[in-house]
N, C-alpha and C positions, 0 to 999 in steps of 0.2 A: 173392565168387565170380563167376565169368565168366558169359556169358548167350548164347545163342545167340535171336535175334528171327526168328520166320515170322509168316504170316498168321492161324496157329492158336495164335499164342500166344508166350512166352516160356522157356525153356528153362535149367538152370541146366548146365554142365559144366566139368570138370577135366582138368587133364593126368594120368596115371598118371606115379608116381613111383617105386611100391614095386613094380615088376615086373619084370622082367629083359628089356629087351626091344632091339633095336638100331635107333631109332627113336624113333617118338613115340604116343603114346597117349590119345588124347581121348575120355573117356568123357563120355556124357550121362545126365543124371539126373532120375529120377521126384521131384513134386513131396517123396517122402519121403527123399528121397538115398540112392536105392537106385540102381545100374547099370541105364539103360536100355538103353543100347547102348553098342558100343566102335566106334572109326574107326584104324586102327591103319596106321601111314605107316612103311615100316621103310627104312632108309634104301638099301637095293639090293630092287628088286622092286614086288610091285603093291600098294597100298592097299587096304585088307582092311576088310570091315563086320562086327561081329557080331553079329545082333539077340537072341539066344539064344530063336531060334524066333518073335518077337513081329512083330507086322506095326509098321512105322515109319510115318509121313508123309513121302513122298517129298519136301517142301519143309522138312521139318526135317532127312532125310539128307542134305541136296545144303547145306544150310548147314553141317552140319557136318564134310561134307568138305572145304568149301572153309576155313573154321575150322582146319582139318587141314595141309589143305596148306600154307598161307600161315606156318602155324609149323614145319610143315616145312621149308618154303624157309629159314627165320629161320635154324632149329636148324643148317644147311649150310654158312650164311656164314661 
């Protein structure tokens, strides 16, 4: 599984695949591989966070937007 690295540590995350979504989906995960949060890149429009109410570490969101985007970009070519 993929890994997002900050200063606070290491991160595990996934693409979403079983969702209906037009786009891409990078969800992060608690060390228990529960949904910590979602980064959601749809392909016309703005990139979306969802933290479902929980406070994030701003240097773990900004890696994983850019985690985001960069397959974003990918998914376009």
């Amino acid at each position: 599984m993929a890994r997002l690295s900050t200063t606070s540590g290491e991160y595990k995350y996934q693409y979403a695949s079983e969702v209906d979504f037009d786009g891409i989906r990078l969800e992060v995960l608690t060390a228990d591989d529960d949904v910590m949060f979602d980064v959601s890149g749809p392909v016309i429009g703005e990139m979306t966070v969802n933290t479902f109410g929980v406070e994030i570490s701003a240097a773990l969101l900004a890696t994983a937007i850019m985690a985001a985007r960069e397959r974003g970009a990918a998914s376009r070519k």
